[in-house]
Structure formats: structure tokens, C-alpha cells
N, C-alpha and C positions, 0 to 999 in steps of 0.2 A: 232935092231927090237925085238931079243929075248927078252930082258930087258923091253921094254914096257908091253910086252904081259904078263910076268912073274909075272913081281912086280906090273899091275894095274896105273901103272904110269901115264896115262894118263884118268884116274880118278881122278885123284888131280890139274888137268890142271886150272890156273885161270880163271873165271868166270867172265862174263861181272857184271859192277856194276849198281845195279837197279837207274833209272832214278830220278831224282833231285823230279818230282810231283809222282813216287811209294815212296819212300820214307820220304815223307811230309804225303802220305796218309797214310801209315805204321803206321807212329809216330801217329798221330789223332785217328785212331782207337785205337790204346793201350790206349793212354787217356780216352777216352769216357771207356774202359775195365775199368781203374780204378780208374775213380770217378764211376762207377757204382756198381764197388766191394765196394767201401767205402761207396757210400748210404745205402746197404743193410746189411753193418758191422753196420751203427750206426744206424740203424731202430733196427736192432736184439738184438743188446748194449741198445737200450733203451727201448727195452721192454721185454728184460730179456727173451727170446725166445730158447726153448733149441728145441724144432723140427719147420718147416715154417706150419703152417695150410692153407687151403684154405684163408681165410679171411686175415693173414697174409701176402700171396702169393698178395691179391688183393691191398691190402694197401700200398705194394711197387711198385706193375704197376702200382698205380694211382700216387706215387710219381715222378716218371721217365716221365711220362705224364706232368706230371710240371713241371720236369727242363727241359725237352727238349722246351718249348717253348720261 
């Protein structure tokens, strides 16, 4: 019992493994993460954009407005 208490031991104890649909949803959401990091890489790549202005900011919501459809 010492030993548990000591060394935290039962802080390392294995963890149930998330469920087959968390895990499906996990994965999806990181996707959508990065194509939407990579819309905004090649918005900013092609227009040579070294800070986002307002107008900039709007012209990539309006891009994501159209791929999500």
C-alpha cells in the first residue's frame, strides 16, 4: 500500500479506450482543423499577405462558407 501512495502508481493505471464513434469524431474534426489551416496557408500564399486585415479576415469566411456547402 506504501508503494502506491509513494510512487503515484496508481496514476499511471490504464485508461478505458475511447469508443469506436469518439474516435471516428476525433479523427474528422482534426481534418476539417487542417484543410482549414491549409485554405488559409494558400489564401495568404497567394496574396502575399504578411499581416490578416479586416477585409482579408472577411474573404476567407466567405471562402469556408463555400466549402462547407
Amino acid at each position: 500500500m506504501a508503494n502506491v501512495l509513494t510512487t503515484g502508481a496508481w496514476l499511471s493505471a490504464p485508461t478505458k479506450k475511447p469508443s469506436f464513434l469518439a474516435r471516428l469524431l476525433r479523427v474528422r474534426i482534426e481534418s476539417n482543423e487542417r484543410r482549414a489551416a491549409h485554405i488559409v496557408e494558400t489564401y495568404v500564399a497567394a496574396h502575399g499577405l504578411q499581416n490578416l486585415s479586416d477585409d482579408a479576415e472577411r474573404q476567407i469566411d466567405r471562402l469556408f462558407s463555400r466549402a462547407g456547402r
